[in-house]
Backbone bond lengths (Angstrom), bond angles and torsions (degrees), N, CA, C in turn:
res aa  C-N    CA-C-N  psi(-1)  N-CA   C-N-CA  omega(-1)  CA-C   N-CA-C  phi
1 X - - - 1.466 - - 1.529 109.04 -
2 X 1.077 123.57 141.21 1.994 145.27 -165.05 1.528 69.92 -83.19
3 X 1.893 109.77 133.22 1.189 145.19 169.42 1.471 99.91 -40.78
4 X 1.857 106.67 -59.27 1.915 110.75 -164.09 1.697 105.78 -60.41
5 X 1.228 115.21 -20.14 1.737 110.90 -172.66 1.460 110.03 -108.50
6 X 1.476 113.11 6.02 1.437 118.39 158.92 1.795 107.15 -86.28
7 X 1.414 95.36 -48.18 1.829 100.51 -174.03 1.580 99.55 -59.65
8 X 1.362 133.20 -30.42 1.391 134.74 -157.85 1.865 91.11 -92.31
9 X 1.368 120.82 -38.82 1.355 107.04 -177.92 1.060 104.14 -83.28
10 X 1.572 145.11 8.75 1.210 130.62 -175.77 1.519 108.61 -112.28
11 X 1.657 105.99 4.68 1.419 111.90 168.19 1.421 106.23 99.26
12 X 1.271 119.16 -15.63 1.785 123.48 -172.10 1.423 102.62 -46.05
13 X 1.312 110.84 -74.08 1.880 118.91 167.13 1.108 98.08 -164.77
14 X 1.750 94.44 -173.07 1.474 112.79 -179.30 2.042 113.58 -49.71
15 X 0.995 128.71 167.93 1.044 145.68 -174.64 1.555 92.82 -59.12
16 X 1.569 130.48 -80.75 1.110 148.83 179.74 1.881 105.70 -24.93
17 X 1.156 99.34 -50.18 1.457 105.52 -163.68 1.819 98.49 -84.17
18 X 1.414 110.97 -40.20 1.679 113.95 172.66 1.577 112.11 -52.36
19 X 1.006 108.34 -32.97 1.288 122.38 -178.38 1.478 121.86 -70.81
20 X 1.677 116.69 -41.04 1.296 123.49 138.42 1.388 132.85 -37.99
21 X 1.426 119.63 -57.78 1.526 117.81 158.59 1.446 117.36 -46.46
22 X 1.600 126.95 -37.09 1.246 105.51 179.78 1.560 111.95 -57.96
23 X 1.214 111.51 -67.08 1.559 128.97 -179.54 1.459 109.40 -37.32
24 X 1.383 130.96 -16.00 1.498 127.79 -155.28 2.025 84.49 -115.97
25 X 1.512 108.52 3.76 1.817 86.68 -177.08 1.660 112.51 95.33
26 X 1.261 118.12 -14.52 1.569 102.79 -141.06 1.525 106.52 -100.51
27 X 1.851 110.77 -1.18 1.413 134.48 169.42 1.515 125.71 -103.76
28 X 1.408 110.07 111.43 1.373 115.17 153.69 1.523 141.63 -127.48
29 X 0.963 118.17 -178.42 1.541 101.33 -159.44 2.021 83.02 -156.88
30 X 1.568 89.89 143.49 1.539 123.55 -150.38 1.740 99.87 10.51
31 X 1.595 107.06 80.76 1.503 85.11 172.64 1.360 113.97 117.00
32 X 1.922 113.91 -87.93 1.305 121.88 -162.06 1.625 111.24 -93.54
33 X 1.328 123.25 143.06 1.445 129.88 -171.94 1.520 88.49 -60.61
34 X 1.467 117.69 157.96 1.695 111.87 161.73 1.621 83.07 -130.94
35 X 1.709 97.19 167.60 1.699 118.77 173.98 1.570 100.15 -146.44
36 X 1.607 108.07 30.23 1.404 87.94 170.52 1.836 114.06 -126.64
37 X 1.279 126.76 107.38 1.194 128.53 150.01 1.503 122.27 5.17
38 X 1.456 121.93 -41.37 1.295 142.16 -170.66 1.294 114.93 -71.89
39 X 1.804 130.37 -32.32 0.814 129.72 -128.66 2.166 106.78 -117.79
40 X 1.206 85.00 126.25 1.663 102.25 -165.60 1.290 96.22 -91.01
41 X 1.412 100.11 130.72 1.445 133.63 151.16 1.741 124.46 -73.84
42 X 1.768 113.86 118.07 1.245 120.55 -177.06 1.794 83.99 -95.19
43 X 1.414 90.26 121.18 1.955 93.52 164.32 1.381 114.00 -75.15
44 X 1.162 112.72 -14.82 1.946 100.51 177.53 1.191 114.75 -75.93
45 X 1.686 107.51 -44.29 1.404 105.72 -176.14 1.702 119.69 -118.13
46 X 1.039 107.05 -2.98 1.418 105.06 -176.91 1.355 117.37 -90.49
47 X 1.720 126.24 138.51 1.294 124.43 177.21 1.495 130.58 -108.53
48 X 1.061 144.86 126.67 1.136 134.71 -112.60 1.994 98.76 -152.59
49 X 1.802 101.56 105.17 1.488 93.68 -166.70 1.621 107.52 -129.81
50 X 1.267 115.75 135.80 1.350 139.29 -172.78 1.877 97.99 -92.96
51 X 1.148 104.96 105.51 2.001 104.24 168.29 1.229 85.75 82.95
52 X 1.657 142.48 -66.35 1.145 143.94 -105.41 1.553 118.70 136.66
53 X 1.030 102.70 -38.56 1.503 113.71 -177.95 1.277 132.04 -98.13
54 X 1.650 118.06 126.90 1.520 116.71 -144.81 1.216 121.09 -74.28
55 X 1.526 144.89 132.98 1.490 121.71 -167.94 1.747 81.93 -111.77
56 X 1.471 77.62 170.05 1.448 103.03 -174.31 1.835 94.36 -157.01
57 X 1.826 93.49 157.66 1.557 104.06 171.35 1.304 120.43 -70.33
58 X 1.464 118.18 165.96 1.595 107.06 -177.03 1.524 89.34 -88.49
59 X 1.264 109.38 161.84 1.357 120.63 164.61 1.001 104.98 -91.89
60 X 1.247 133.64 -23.40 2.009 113.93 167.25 1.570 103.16 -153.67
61 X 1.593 104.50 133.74 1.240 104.73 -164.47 1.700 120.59 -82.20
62 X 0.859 121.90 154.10 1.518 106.79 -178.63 1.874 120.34 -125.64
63 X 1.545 113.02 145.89 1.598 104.33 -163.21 1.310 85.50 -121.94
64 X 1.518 113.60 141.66 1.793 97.65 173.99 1.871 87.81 -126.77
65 X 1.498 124.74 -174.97 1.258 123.71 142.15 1.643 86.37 -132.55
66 X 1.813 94.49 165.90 1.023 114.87 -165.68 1.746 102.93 -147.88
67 X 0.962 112.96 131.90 1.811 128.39 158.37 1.549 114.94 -73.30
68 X 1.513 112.44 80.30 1.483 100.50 177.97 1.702 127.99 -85.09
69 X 0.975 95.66 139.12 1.822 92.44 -173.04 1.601 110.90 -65.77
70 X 1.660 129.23 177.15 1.238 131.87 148.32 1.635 88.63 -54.77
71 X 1.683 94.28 -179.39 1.424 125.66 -175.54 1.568 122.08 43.10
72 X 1.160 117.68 35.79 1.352 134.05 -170.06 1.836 106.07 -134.12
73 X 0.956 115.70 137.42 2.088 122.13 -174.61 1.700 75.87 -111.64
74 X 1.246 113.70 162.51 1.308 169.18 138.98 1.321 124.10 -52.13
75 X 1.303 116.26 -15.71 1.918 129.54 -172.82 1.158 104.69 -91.65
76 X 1.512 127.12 -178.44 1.156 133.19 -175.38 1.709 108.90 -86.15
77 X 1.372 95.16 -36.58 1.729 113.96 -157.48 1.735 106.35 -147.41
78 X 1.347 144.84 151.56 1.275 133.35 178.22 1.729 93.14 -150.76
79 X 1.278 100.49 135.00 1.093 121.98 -167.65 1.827 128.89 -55.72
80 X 1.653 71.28 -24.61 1.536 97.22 -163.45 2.116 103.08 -104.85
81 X 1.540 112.43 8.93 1.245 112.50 152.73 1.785 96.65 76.76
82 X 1.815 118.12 26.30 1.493 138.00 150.83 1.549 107.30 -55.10
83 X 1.343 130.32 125.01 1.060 136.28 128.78 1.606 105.00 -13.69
84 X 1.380 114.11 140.24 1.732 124.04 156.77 1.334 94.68 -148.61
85 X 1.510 106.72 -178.07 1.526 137.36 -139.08 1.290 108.19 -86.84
86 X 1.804 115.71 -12.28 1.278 133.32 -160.10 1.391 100.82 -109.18
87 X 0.963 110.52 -21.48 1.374 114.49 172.14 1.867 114.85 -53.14
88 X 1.642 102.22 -52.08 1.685 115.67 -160.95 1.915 82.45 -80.59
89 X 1.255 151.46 18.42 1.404 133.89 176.00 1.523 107.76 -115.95
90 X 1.176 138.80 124.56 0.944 147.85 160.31 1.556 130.14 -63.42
91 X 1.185 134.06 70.13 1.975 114.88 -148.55 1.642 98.05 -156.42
92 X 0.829 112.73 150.54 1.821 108.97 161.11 1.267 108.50 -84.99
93 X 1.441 121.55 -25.07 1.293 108.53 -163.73 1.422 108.37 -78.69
94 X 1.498 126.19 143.54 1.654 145.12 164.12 1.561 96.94 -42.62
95 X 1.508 81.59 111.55 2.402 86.22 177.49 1.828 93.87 -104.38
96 X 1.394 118.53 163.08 0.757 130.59 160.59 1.717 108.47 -138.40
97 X 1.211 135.39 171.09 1.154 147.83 178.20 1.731 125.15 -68.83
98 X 0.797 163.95 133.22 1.549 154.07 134.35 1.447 86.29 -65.10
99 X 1.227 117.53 141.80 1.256 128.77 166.35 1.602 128.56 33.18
100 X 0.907 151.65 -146.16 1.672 148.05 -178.62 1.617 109.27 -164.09
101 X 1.227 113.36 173.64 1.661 127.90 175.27 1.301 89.44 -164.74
102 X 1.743 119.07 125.94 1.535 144.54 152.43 1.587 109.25 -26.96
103 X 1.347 103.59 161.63 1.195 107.66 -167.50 1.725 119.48 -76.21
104 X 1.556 95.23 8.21 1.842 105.44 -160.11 1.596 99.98 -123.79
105 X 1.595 110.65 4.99 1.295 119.93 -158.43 1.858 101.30 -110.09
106 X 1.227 126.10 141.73 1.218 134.63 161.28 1.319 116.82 -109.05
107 X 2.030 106.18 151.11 1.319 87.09 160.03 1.988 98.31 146.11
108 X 1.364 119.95 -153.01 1.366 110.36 -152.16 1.860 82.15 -97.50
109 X 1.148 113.84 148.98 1.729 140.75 163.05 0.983 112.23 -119.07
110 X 1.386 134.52 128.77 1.907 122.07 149.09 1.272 86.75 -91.27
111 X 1.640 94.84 159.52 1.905 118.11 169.23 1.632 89.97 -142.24
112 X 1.200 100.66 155.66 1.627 106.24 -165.61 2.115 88.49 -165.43
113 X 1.142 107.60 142.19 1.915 112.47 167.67 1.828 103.71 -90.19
114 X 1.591 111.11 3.74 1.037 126.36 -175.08 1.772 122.40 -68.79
115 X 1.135 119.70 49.89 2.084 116.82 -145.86 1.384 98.36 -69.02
116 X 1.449 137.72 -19.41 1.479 136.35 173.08 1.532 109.37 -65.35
117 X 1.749 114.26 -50.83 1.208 113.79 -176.32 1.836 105.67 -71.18
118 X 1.213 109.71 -36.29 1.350 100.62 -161.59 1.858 123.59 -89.86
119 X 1.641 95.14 1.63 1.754 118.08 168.74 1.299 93.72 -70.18
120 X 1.709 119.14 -61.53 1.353 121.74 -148.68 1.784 107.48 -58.70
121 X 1.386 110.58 -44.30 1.224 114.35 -170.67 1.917 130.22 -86.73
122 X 1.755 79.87 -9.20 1.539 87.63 164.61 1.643 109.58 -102.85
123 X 1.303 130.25 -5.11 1.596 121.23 138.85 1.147 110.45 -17.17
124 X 1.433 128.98 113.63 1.553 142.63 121.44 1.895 82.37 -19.15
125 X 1.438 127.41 -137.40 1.510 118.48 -150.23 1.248 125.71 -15.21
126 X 1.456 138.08 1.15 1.379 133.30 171.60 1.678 98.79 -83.29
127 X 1.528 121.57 -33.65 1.520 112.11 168.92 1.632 105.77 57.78
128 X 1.729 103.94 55.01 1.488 110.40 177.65 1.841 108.33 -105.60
129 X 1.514 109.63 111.96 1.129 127.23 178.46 1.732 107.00 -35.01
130 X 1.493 124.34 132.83 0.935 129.29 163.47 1.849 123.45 -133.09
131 X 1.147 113.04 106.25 1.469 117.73 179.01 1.245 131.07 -88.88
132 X 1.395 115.49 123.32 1.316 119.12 177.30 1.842 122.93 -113.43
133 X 0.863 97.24 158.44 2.104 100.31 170.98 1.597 105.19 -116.52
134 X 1.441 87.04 120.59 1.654 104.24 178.64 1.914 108.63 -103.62
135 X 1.164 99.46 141.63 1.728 97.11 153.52 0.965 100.09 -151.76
136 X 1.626 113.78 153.71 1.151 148.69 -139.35 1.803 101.22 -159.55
137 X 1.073 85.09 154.73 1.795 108.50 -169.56 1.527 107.15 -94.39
138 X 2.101 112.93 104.01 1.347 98.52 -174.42 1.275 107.38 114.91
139 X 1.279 118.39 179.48 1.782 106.07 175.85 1.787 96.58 -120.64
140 X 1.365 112.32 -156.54 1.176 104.93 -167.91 1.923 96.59 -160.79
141 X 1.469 90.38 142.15 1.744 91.33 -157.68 1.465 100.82 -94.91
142 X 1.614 100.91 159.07 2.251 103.82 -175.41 1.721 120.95 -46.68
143 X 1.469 83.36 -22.24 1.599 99.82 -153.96 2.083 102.83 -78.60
144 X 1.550 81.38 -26.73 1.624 87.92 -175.75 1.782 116.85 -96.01
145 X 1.432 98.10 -18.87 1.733 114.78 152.46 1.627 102.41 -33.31
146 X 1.474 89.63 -85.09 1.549 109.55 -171.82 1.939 107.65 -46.30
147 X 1.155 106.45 -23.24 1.594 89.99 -177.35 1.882 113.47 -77.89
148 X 1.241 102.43 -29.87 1.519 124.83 -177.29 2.197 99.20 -75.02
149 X 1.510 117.22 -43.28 0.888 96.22 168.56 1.277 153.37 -64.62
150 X 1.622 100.50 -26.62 1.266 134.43 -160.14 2.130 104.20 -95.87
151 X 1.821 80.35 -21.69 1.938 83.42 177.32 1.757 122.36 101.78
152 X 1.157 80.65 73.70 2.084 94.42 -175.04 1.453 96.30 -35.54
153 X 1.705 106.26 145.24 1.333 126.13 160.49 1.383 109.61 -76.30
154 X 1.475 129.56 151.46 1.325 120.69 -179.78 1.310 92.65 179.65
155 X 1.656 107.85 110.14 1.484 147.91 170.64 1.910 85.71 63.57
156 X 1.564 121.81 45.69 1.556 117.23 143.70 1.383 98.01 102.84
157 X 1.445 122.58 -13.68 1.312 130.19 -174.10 1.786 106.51 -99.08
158 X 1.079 117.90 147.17 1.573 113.68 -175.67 1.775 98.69 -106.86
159 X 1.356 112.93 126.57 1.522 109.15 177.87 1.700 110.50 -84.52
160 X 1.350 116.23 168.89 1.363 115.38 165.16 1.430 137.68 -28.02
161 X 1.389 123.11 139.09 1.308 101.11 175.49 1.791 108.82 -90.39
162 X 1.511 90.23 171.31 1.635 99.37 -174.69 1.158 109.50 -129.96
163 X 1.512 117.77 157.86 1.539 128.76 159.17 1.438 98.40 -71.62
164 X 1.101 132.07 134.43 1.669 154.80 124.27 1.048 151.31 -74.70
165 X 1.132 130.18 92.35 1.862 112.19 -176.82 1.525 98.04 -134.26
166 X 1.399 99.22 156.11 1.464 105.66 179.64 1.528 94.93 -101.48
167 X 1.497 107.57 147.25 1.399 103.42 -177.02 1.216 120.07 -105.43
168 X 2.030 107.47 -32.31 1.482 120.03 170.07 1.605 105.55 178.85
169 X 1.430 121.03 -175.90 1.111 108.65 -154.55 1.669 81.00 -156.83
170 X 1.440 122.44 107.61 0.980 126.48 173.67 1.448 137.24 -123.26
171 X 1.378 143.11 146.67 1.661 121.86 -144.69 1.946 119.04 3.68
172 X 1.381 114.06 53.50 1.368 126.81 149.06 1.608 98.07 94.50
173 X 1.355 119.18 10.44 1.736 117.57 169.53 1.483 93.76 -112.18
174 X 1.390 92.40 159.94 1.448 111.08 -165.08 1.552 103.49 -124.80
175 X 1.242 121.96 122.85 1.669 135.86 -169.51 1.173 100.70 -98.80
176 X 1.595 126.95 127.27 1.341 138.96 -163.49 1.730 102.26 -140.72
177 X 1.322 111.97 129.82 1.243 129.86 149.28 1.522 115.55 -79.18
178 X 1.617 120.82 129.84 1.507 118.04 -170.47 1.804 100.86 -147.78
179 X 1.337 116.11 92.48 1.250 111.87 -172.24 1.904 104.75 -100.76
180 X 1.221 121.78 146.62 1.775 121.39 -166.35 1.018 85.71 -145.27
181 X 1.566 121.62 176.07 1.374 148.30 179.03 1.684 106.02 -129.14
182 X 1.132 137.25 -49.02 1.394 131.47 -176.21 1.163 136.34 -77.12
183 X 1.106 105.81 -30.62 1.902 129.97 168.63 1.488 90.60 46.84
184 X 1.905 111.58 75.00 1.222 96.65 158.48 1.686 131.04 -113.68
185 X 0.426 153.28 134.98 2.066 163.44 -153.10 1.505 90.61 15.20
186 X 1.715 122.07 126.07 1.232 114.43 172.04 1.746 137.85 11.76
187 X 1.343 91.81 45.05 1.732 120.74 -175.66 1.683 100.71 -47.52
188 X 1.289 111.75 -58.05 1.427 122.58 -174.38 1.855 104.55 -58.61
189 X 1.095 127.06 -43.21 1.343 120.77 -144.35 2.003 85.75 -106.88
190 X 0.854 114.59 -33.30 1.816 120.89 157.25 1.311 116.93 -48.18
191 X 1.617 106.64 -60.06 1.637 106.56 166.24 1.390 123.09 -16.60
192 X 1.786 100.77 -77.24 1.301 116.67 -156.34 1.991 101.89 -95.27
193 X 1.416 126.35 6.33 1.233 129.57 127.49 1.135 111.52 -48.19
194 X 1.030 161.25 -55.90 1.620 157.66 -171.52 1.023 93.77 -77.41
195 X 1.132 176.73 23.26 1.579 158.65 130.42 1.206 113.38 -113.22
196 X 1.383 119.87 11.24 1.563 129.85 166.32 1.355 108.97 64.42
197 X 1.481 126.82 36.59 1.559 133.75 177.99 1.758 83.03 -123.41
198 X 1.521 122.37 117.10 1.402 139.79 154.15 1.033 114.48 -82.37
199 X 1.546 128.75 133.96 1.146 134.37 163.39 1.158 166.07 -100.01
200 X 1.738 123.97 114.72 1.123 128.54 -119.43 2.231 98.72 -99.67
201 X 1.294 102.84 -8.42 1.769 89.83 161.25 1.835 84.02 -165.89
202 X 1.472 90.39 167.02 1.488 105.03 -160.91 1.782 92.68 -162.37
203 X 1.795 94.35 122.69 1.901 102.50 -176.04 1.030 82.86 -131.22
204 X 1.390 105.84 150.91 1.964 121.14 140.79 1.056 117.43 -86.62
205 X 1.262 143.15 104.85 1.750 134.04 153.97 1.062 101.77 -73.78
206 X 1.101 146.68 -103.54 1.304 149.42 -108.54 1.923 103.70 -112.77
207 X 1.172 97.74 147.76 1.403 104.82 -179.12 1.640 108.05 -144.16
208 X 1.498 114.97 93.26 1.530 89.30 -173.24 2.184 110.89 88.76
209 X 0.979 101.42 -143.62 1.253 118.73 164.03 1.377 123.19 -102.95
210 X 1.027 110.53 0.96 1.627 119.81 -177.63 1.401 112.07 -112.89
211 X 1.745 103.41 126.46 1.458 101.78 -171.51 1.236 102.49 -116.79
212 X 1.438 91.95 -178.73 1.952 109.81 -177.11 1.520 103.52 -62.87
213 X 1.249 123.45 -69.35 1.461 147.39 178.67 1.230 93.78 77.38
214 X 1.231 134.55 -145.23 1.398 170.99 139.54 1.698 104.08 24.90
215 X 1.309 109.26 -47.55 1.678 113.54 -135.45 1.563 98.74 -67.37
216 X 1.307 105.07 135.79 1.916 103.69 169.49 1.655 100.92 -73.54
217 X 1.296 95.40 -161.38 1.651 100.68 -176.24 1.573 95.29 -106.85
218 X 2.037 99.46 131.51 0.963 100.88 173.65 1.650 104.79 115.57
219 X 1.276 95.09 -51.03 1.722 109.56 179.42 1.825 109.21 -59.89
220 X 1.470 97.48 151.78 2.017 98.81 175.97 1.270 96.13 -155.06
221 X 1.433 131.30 160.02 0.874 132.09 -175.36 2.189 99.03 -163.67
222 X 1.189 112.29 178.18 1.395 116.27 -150.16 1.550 81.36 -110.60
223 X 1.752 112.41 130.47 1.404 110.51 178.15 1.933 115.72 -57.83
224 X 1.516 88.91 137.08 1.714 73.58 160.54 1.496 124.78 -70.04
225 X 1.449 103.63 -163.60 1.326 120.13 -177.91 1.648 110.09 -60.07
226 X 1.028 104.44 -36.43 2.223 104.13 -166.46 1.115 95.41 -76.44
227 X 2.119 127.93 -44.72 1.393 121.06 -158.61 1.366 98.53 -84.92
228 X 1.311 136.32 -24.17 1.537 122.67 157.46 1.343 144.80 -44.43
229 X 1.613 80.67 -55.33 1.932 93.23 151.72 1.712 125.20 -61.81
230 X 1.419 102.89 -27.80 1.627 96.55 172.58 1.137 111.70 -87.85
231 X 1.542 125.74 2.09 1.706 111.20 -169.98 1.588 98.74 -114.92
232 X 1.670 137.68 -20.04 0.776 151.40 135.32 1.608 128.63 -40.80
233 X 1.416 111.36 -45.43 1.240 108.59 165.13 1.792 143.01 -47.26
């Protein structure tokens, strides 16, 4: 097995980022530092160390979803002594993220010790639907629907297009359905920067086939049987 998809099944990180540790020194195996991309791991006999410290496979992998609140990062650790997402999970096992939400953003996360499954599906080319509910201050006109669907220009570049629907518009905020595929750098909250509507709450439901349902904020729980099969699939 290629060193980067041992470090990624052992939960270290994504492939991309394991791959950084090689190059940075910070991997060796029985012993000697390696820096080569190339280099295969025998699981019977080979030992395999991060800093110093020995990794090993999980013996059973684990998928959770989670309801993350505002005021919470996405990182492992923040420098500056932020609440993150790892904090609200209880587990021994090494979590890493499926995808992310900003620090002002609520809403559904998977965490999985799974880094093979959870590279593949946070690929941009996997093109896994993600839905959010926006409101916004005010209502919002057809004409500016269509600009958000079709993919705001911003600094000459045209962003993704989106699903849109307005859902309702109640004491003067306006409830928006906003489904994307790329989830790239605060894509959603950029959007509606370009049409001069700021936004006043921002959720993830849906990820894929797997929804928020139920969960309060804060709450996580271990996918069932169907959302496994859909996140695996």
């Amino acid at each position: 097995m290629r060193i980067n998809k041992y470090l990624a099944l052992c939960g270290v990180a994504s492939r991309r980022k394991s791959e950084q540790f090689i190059f940075e020194g910070k991997i060796s195996v029985n012993g000697k530092i390696i820096n080569s991309l190339a280099t295969d791991i025998n699981l019977k006999k080979d030992k395999v160390f991060l800093e110093g410290k020995e990794l090993s496979l999980p013996s059973k992998y684990v998928y959770f979803k989670l309801n993350k609140p505002k005021g919470y990062l996405c990182t492992a650790s923040d420098d500056r002594g932020r609440k993150t997402i790892f904090d609200l999970v209880k587990t021994e096992a090494r979590l890493f993220s499926i995808g992310r939400l900003d620090y002002d953003t609520e809403g559904l996360i998977i965490l999985t010790n799974d880094g093979d499954v959870a590279q593949k599906i946070s690929h941009p080319s996997h093109e896994t639907e993600k839905e959010y509910i926006v409101k916004i201050e005010g209502t919002i006109l057809e004409s500016e629907l269509a600009v958000l669907r079709a993919g705001v220009v911003e600094n000459g570049v045209r962003m993704p297009k989106a699903k849109v629907e307005l859902i309702e518009v109640v004491n003067n905020n306006a409830k928006l359905s906003v489904t994307i595929h790329e989830g790239q750098n605060r894509q959603i909250r950029r959007m509606f920067e370009a049409i001069n509507k700021p936004i006043k709450m921002l959720k993830r439901i849906r990820i894929g086939n797997i929804k928020l349902g139920g969960l309060q904020r804060g709450e996580y729980k271990p996918l069932n049987e169907y959302e496994l099969y859909e996140l695996l699939r």
